[in-house]
C-alpha positions in Angstrom: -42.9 13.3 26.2 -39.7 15.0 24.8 -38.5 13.8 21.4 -34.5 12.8 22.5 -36.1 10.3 24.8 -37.7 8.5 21.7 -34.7 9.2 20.5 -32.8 7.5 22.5 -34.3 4.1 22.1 -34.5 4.7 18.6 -30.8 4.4 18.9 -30.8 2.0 21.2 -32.7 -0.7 18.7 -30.5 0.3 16.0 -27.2 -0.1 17.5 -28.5 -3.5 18.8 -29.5 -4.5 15.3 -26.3 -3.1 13.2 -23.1 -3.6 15.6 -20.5 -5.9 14.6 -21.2 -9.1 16.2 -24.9 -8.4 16.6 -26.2 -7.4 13.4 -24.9 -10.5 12.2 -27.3 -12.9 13.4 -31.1 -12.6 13.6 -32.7 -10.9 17.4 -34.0 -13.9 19.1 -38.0 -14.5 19.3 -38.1 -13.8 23.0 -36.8 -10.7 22.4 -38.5 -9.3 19.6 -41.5 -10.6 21.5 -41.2 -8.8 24.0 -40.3 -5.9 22.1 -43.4 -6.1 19.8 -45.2 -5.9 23.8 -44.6 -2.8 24.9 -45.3 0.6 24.2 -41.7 2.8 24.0 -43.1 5.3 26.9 -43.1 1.6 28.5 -39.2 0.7 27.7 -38.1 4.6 28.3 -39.5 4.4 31.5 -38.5 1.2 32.6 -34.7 1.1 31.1 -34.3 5.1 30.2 -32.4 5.4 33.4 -30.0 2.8 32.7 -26.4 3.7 30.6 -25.2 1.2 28.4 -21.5 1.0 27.3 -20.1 0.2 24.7 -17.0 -0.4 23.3 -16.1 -1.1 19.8 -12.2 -2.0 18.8 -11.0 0.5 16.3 -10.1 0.0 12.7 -6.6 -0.6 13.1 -7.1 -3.1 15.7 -9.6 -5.4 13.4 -6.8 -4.6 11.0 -4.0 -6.5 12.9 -6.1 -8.7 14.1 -7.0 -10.1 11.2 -3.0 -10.4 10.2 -1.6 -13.7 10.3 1.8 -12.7 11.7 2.1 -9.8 14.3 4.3 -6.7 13.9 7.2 -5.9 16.1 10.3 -3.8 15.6 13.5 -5.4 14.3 15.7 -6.1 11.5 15.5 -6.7 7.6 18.5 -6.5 5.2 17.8 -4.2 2.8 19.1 -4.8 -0.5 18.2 -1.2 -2.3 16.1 2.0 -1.5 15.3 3.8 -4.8 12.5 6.1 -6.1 12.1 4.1 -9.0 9.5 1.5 -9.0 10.9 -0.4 -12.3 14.2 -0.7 -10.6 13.0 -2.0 -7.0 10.6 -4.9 -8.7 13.7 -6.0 -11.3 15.7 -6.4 -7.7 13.2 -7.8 -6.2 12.9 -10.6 -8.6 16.8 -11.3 -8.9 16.8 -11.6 -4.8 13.6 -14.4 -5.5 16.0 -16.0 -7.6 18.2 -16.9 -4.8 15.6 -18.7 -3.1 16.1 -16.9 0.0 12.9 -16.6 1.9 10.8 -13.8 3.2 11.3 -11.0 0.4 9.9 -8.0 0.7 9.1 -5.1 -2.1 7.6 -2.2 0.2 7.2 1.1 -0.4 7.6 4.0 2.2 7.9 7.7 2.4 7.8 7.9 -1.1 10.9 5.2 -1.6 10.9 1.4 -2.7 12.5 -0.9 -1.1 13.5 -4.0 -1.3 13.6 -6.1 2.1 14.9 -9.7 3.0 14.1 -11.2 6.6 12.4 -10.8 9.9 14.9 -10.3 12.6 14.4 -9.9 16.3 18.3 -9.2 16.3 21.3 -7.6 14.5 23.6 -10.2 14.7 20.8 -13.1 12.6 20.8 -10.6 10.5 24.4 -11.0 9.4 24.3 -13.8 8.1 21.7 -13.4 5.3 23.7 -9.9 4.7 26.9 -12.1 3.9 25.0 -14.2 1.6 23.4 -11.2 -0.3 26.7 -9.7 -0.5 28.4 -13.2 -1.9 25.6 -13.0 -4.5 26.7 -9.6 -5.5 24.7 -7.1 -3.8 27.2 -5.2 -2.0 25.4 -2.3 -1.2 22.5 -4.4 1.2 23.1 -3.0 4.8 20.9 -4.1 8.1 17.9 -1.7 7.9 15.6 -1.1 11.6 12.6 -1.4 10.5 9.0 -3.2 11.3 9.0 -6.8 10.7 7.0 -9.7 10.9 6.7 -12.3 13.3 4.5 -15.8 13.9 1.5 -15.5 15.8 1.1 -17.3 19.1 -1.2 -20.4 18.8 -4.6 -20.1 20.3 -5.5 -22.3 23.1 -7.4 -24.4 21.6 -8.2 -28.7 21.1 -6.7 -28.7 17.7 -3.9 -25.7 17.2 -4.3 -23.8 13.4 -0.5 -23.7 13.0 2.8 -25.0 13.9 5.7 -23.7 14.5 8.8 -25.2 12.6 12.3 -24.6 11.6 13.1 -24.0 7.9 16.8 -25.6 6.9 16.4 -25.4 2.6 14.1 -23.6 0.4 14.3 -24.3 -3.6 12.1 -23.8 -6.2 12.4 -27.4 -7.2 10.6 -30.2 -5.7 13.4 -32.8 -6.5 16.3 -30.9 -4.5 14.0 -30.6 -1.5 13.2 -33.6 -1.2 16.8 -34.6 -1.9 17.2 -32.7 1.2 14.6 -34.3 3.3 15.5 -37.8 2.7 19.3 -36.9 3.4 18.7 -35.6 7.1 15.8 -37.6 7.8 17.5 -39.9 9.7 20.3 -37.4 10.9 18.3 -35.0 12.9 16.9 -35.6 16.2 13.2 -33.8 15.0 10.8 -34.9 11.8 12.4 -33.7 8.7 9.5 -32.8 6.4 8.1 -30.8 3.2 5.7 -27.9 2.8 5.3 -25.8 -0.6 4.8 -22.1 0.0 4.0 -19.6 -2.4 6.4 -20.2 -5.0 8.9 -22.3 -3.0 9.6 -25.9 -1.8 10.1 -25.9 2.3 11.9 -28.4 4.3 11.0 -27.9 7.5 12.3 -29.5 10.9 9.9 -30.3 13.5 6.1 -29.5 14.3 6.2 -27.4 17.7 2.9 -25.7 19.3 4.9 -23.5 21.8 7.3 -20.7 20.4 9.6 -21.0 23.0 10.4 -24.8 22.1 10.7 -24.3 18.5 13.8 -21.0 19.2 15.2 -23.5 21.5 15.6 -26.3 18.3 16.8 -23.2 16.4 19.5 -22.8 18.3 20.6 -26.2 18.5 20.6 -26.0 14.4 22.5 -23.1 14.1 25.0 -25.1 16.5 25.3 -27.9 14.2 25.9 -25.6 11.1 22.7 -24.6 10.4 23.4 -21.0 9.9 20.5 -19.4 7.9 18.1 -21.9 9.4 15.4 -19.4 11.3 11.8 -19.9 12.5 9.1 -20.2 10.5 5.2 -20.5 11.0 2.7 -23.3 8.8 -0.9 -22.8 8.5 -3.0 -26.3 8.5 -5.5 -26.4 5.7 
């Protein structure tokens, strides 16, 4: 008997023992049983015929995966681009400051960059570029570039995550909730309060389809709403 046929199975018991997803979890009695049964000139000639496939996702699809938002191409404002990584973060905090959400510090090709926003269009855009500019940062322009986006929910009993509409961000409890209690009653969707990272959301609405919540959207932006835009909340 040739040695690349033991090797074979050799290989076979090992990849069945350390893939992801198997290795994980102990080989069931039965089979190690029967395993434990048989000779290998026994197995090789009763499965050595067979081909197995096998197909393992690579690492950059476990990578995004594993990402709570998805990637897609659109827009950020981009408030500066410089070589200096002192100057980018001392930006970056005076654009926190404005309690704007969704602030990026990246760095790319050797640049950093400070990034506001996740934009599926030029236009939304605008109107976070007008408030940057307002605040004096007259240099920000509307960057392409790859942004982030909510997940859709799994189909599942219970969903992991809404999808809601964010109206006031601050890093004060007290003016949110000033907020919340103010337009309560006004809007036609629950008015409520979530604290993210280092800000106080209110949020309008709890929606499960995407679709639904960019229909609301619009309806704020109608009513004067214009920097309200979609936002995503994990449950706990």
């Amino acid at each position: 008997m040739s040695f690349p046929r033991y090797q074979y199975v050799w290989m076979f018991l090992i990849l069945g023992f350390w893939l992801p997803g198997y290795g994980q979890n102990p080989v069931p009695d039965p089979v190690m049983q029967y395993l434990k049964n048989r000779s290998f000139p026994q197995l090789i000639e009763q499965y050595g015929s067979q081909t197995i496939h096998l197909t393992l996702p690579s690492r950059r699809t476990r990578q995004l995966d594993s990402l709570p938002y998805r990637l897609q191409q659109g827009f950020r404002v981009q408030v500066i681009a410089t070589k200096f990584a002192k100057v980018a973060r001392r930006v970056f905090q005076q654009v926190q400051q404005l309690d704007v959400d969704s602030v990026y510090l990246v760095e790319e090709t050797g640049l950093y960059k400070v990034q506001v926003g996740n934009f599926t269009q030029r236009d939304s855009a605008r109107k976070i570029l007008d408030r940057l500019y307002y605040a004096g940062f007259k240099d920000a322009w509307i960057a392409p570039t790859t942004i982030h986006l909510p997940k859709p929910i799994p189909s599942s009993a219970k969903p992991i995550m809404y999808y809601a509409i964010q109206i006031f961000a601050s890093r004060h409890e007290k003016e949110a909730r000033k907020i919340q209690q103010q337009y309560a009653h006004q809007l036609n969707w629950p008015v409520w309060i979530e604290r993210m990272d280092h800000l106080w959301k209110v949020l309008v609405g709890k929606f499960t389809e995407e679709a639904t919540a960019r229909q609301v959207l619009e309806e704020l932006r109608l009513q004067g709403w214009n920097e309200a835009w979609l936002t995503q909340v994990w449950l706990n």
